[in-house]
C-alpha positions in Angstrom: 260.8 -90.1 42.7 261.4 -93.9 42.2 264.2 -96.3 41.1 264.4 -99.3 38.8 266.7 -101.6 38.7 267.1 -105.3 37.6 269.3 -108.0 38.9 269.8 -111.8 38.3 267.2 -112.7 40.0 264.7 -109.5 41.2 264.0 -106.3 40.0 264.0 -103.2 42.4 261.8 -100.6 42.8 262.9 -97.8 45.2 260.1 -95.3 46.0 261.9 -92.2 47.6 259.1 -89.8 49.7 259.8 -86.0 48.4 256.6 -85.1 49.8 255.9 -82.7 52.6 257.9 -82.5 55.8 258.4 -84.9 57.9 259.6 -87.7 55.3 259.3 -91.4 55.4 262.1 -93.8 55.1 262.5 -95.0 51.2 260.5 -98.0 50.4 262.3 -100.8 48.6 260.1 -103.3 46.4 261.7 -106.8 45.1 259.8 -108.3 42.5 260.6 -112.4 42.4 259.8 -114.8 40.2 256.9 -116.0 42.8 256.8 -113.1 45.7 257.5 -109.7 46.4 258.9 -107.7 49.3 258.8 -104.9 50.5 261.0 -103.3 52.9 261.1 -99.7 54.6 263.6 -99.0 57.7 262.0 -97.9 60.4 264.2 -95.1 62.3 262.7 -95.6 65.7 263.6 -99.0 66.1 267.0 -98.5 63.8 265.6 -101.9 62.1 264.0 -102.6 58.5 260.8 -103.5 58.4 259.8 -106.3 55.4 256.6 -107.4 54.2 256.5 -110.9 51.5 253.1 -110.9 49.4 252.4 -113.6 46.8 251.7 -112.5 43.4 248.0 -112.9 43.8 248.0 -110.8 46.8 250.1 -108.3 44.5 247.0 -108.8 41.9 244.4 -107.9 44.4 246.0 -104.9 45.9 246.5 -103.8 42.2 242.8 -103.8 41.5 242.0 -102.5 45.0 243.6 -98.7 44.1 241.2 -98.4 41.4 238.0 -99.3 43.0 235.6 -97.5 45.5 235.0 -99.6 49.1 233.9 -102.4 49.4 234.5 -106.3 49.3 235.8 -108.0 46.1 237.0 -111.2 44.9 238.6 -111.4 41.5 237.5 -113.9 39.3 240.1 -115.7 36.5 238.8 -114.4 32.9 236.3 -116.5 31.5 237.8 -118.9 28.4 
């Protein structure tokens, strides 16, 4: 199940874990206008956890879940 909301200056995206037992913490994902974060509490050290990624790092992991392994390096489309 996920969330989305949008704010002045963000949207949200909450990811909630219904999968098997145990469950993770929800993941919380704010889109900026030049960055996203993403923040999960962790429960062992009762503090939450945030990542920041730029857009083109947001770009790259986009592409990554679709292709097999290896090492890639996008390329801006050809005018």
């Amino acid at each position: 199940m996920f969330t989305i909301e949008h704010t002045f200056d963000c949207s949200v995206i909450t990811l909630v874990d219904e999968g098997q037992v145990p469950l993770n913490e929800d993941i919380i994902i704010n889109t900026f206008e030049d960055c996203v974060t993403i923040t999960q509490f962790d429960p062992r050290t009762e503090q939450a956890v945030k990542i920041m990624m730029s857009l083109e790092q947001v770009r790259d992991l986009s592409a990554a879940l679709d292709l097999p392994e290896g090492v890639y390096r996008l390329r801006p489309p050809e005018a």
